[in-house]
N, C-alpha and C positions, 0 to 999 in steps of 0.2 A: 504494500500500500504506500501510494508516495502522499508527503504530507501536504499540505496547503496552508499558506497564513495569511492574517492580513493584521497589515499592518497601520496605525495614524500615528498622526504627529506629536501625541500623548502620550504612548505609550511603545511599550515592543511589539514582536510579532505573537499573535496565541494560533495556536495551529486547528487542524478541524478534528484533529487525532489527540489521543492521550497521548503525551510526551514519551518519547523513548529514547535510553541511553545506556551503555556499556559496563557491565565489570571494567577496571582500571586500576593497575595500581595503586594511582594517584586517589582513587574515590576508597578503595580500602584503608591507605593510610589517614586520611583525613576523616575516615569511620574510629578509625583505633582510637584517632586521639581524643575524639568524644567520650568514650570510655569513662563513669563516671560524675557526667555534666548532669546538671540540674537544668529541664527543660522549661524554659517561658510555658506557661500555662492560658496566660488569658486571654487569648483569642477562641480557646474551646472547650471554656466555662458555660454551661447551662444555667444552673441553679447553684447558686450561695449557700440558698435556705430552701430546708425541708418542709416548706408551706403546706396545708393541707392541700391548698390547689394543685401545687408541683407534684404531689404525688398520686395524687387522685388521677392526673393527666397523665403521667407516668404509668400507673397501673392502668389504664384504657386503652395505653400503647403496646401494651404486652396480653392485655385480653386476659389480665389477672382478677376479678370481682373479689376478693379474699376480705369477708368485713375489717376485719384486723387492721389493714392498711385501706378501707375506702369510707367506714361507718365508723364517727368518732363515739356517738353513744355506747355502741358493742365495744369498739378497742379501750373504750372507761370501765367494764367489767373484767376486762381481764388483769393479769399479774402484770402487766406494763402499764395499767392506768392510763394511758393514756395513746392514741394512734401513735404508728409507727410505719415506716416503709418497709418495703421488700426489702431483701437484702441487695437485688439488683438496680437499688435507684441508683447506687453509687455511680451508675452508666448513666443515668441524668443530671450527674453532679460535672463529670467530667467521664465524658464516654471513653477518650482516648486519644494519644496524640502521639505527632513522627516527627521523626529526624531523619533530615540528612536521605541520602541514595537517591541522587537529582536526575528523574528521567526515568525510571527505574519501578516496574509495577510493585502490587504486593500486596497481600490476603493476610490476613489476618488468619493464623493455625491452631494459635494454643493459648490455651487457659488457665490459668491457675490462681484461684482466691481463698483468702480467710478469712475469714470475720472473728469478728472481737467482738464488736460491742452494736449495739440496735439503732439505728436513726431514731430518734421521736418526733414527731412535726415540732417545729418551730426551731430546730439543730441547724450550725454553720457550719457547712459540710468546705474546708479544705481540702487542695491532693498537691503532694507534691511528687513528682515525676523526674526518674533516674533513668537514663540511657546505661543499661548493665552492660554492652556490648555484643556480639554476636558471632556464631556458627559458621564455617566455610570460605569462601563460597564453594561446594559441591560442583563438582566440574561438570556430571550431568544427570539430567534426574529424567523418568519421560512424562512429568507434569509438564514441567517448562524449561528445558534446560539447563546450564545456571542455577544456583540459587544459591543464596543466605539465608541466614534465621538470625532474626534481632531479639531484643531482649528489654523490656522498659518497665521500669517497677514504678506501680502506681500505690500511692501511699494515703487514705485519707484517714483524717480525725473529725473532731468536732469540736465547737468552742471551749472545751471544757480543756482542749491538750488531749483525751482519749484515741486511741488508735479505732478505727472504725475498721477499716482492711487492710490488708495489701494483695493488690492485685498484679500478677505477672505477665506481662500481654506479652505473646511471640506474634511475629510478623516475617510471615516470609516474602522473601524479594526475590525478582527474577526480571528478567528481559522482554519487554514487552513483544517486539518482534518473535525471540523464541517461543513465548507462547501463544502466539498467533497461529504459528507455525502447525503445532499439536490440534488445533482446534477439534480438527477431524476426528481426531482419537476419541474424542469425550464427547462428541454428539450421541444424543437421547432424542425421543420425541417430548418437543415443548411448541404448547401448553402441553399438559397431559390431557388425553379425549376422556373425561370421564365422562359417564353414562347416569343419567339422571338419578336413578335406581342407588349408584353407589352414591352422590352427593348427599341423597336422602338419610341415608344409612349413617355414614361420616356425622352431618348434622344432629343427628338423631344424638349420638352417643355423646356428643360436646355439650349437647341443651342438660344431659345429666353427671356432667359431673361438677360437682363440689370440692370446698375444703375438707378436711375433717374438723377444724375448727376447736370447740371448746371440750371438745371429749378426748382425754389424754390417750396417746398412744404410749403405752408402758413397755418397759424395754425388755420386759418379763414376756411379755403379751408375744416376742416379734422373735422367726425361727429364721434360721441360716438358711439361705434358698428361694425365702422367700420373694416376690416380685411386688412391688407398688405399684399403686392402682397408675391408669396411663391418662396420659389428657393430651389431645391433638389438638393440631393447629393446619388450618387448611379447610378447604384448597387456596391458597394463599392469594388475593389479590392485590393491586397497586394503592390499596386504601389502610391493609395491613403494613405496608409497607410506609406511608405516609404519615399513619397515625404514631409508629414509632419514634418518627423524627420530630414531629409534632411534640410528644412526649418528653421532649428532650433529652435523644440520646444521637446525636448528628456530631458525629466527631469531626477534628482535626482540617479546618477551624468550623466555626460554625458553620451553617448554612445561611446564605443572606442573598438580599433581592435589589437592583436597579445599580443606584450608583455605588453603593456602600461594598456589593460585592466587586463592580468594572472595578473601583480603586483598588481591590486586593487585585484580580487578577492581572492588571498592567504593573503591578509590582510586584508580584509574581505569576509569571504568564504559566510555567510547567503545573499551577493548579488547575488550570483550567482550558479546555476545547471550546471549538465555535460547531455546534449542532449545524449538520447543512440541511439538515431539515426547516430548523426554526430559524437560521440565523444567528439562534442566541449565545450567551454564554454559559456553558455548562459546567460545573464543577468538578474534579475528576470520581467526588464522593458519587455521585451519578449514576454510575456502574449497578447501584439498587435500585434505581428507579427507569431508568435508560438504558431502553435495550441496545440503542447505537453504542452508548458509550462500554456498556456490559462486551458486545463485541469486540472494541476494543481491546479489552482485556484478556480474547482468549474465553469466553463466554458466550452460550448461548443468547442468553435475553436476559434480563434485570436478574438480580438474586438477592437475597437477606443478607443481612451483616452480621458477624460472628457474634459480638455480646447481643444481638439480639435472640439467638438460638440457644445463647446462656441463658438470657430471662425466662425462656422457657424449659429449660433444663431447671432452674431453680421453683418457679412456677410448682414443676411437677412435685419436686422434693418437699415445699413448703406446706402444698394440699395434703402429702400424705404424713407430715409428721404432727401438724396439728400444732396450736396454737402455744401449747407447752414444749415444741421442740424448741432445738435451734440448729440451725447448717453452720456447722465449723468450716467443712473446707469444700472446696467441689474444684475437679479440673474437669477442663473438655478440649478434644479436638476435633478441627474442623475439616473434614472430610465430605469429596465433594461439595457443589453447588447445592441448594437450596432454589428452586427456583419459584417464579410466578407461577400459581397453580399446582404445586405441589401441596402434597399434604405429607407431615412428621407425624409422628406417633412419639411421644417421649415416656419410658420405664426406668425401673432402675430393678435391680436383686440385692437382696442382704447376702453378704459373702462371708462377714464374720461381726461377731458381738462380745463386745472388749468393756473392761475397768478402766482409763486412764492414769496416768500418774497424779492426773489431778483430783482423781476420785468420778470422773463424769462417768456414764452410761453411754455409751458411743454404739452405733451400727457403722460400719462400712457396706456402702454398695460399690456394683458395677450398676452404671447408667450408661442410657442408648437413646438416641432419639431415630427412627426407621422414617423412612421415604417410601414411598407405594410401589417403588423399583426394589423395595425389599437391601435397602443399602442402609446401613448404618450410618449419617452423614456426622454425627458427633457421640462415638466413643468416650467414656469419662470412669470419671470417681468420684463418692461422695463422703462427706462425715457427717453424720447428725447425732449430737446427744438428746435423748429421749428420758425423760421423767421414770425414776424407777419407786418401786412403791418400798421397797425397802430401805428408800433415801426418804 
């Protein structure tokens, strides 16, 4: 594909393609030397504060209803007294941010969080953010050739100085060209043709399921092997997709509209493409909502963004541990595309049931979230301590 720019007297040239650029020596050692750095954060700041609004809009964007986090009467009966957020607002606080690798695509692969302590509405959610360094480059892979794996620790508190998480975000990078290349390799049928019969069916089982809510799951109660109840998401449309970002989870930097964004993009042109459809200027964040720019990428048509497949990995863990758990830690990774019109199934299994050093009730699962292609698209792990009756 050859590129195309245009250019005025204001600013550089922004191309009609996502930017593409080369492994380099020179771009590995000026990765090394970030190793480290403390990243500028406020340009893809959300939410400060855990308003009832922000979270309420947040849980809408993930298709969470959990009273806990949306009805502040019920979340004043429970042991918290007072509403709280999922543990995944943190991605409405500061979904995520990059460094560096100019030209240079890249997905978002791996997960890895802990929590510590609970948001409560009206909490000032800081993050500060380390470039831990990164993996390779891998001279070939048959994703996309090339590639690295970065590494960025995301750290929030709350006004109090408490640790709230830390989150490990991996990113892989690759050459945009080379994964163009592969395209072929990883075509599917999209949309998927579902048959009226199956949407019916699918909707059916979503309209029932629930939290478990105020009735404790006891860690007595829960056998090795066991499977947790499942909650789908899908068939996915471009309004699930919207309400997400809506939500405030639109990383690296925000998303913004007319001149506020033209000013970022002529200051920095490689964030952004000129659609030849619209004429307009597109973001390279896009790739979820834009199936032009999704191509670009080495993608069929639009697809979900990785924390947002963690909201609902966490979704699922929060409905079944019930108002009395808590999720210590959860990884995921992100395999295959998620696409428009797909529909996820997200599960998890108890694999073992442990004491801590701290004295907690702990489960470990293995968690899945399956695609209707029968592909596991985010393999994980989880921790939940659970209420024991002999504590």
């Amino acid at each position: 594909m050859t590129a195309t720019t245009t250019t005025t007297e204001e600013g550089p040239a922004i191309a009609k393609e996502l930017a593409t650029g080369k492994f380099t020596d020179e771009m590995l050692a000026s990765m090394r030397a970030l190793i480290g750095t403390n990243l500028r954060t406020a340009a893809s700041i959300n939410n400060e504060y855990a308003t009832r609004t922000a979270i309420l809009r947040f849980c809408e964007g993930i298709g969470d209803d959990n009273p806990l986090w949306t009805e502040a009467d019920y979340a004043e009966t429970t042991d918290y007294g007072t509403l709280i957020a999922p543990p995944s607002f943190i991605f409405a606080c500061l979904a995520g941010i990059q460094v560096g690798w100019p030209g240079l695509g890249g997905f978002h692969c791996e997960t890895k969080i802990d929590f510590h302590n609970p948001i409560k509405v009206g909490d000032k959610i800081e993050c500060r953010c380390e470039f831990q360094g990164f993996d390779g480059p891998i001279e070939q892979s048959n994703f996309g050739g090339r590639r690295i794996k970065d590494y960025i620790l995301q750290q929030y508190t709350n006004q109090d100085g408490e640790l709230i998480a830390d989150f490990i975000c991996s990113r892989m990078r690759f050459e945009r060209g080379e994964m163009q290349k592969r395209a072929e390799t990883r075509e599917i049928t999209v949309p998927h043709p579902w048959k009226d019969e199956e949407i019916e069916e699918i909707e059916a089982g979503i309209l029932k399921e629930a939290p478990r809510g105020a009735v404790p799951r006891y860690w007595e109660d829960v056998e090795v092997g066991e499977e947790i109840d499942v909650i789908t998401k899908g068939p996915l449309g471009l309004t699930d997709f919207i309400a997400f970002i809506a939500g405030g989870s639109a990383p690296i930097p925000r998303v913004a509209a007319h001149s506020v964004s033209l000013k970022r993009y002529h200051k920095h042109p490689k964030w952004a493409f000129r659609d030849p459809k619209t004429h307009s200027l597109e973001p390279v964040y896009s790739v979820h909502y834009n199936d032009y720019a999704a191509s670009l990428q080495g993608a069929q048509m639009a697809y979900d963004v990785g924390i947002q497949r963690t909201s609902w990995q966490i979704h699922s863990l929060t409905n079944w541990m019930g108002d009395a758990g808590w999720l210590k830690q959860i990884t995921g990774q992100y395999r295959s595309h998620v696409y428009l019109s797909d529909v996820v199934r997200l599960g998890g299994r108890i694999d073992a049931k442990e004491v801590d050093d701290l004295g907690n009730h702990i489960v470990k699962l293995t968690t899945w979230a399956i695609n209707q292609r029968g592909q596991n698209c985010m393999p994980g792990t989880a921790i939940i301590v659970l209420p024991a009756r002999e504590a």
